[in-house]
N, C-alpha and C positions, 0 to 999 in steps of 0.2 A: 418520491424521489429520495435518493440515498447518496450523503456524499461521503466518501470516502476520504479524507486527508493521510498522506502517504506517499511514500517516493513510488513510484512506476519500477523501481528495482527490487521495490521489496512482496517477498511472495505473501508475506503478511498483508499488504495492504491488498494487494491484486485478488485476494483468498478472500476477503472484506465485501466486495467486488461482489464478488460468486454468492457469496452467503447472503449479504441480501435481495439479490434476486433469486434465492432458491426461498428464501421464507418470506415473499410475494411481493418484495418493491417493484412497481412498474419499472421503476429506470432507476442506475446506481454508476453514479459516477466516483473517479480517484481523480484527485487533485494534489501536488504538490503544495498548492498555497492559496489563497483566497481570490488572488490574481488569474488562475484559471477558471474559475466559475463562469458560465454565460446566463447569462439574463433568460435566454431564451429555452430553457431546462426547466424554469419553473412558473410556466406561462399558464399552466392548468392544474396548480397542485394545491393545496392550502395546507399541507403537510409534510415538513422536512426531515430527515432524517441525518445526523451527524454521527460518524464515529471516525477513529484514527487506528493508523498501524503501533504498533509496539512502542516503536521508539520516535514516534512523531511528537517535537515539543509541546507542551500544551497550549504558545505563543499563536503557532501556526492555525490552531483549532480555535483557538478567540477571535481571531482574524476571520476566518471564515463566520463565526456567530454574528459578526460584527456585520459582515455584509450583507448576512440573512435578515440581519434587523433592519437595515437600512430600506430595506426592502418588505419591507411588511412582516417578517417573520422573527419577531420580538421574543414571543412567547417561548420560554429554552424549558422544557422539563427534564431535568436528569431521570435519565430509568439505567438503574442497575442491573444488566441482567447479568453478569456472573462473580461469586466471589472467587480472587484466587489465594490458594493456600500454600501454592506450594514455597516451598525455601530450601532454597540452594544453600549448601555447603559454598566456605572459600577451598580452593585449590591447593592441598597438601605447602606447595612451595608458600603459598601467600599465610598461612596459618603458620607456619615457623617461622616466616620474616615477624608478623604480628607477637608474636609469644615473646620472639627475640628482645624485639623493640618494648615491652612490656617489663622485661626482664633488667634492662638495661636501663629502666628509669626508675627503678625500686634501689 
């Protein structure tokens, strides 16, 4: 089982979703909050699966560990699978306000 934390809006999470039933989770569920989970999901598993969408707080996904523990599923191994590198540039307009505001306290 695969749970997904994330809004139902976001294609990130729904894309979560897909990805791990494409790399063999029997069942993957998206949940808003740990208050969606049912008991009856993980009636023959002894191995959970947690990730989130992009912008999903990290609040919401403690929440969820929390009720996995409550429930016999303690054991949390972080596995990193990807580093990212990328970095974004700020936005012309927001890098002259920046410089501005730099400029103006020297």
């Amino acid at each position: 089982v695969v749970i997904v934390v994330g809004s139902v809006n976001s294609s990130n999470s729904v894309r979560l979703v897909e990805v791990a039933l494409d790399a063999g989770a029997k069942t993957s569920y998206r949940v808003d909050d740990a208050t969606e989970l049912q008991e009856e999901w993980f009636t023959s598993t002894s191995t959970v699966g947690v990730t989130s969408g992009a912008s999903v707080p990290e609040k919401l996904v403690e929440e969820v560990l929390a009720w996995l523990a409550a429930r016999g599923y303690g054991s949390v191994e972080v596995v990193k699978t990807a580093e990212e590198t990328l970095i974004f540039s700020l936005p012309p307009e927001l890098r002259r306000d920046l410089k501005a505001a730099q400029q103006a306290k020297s």
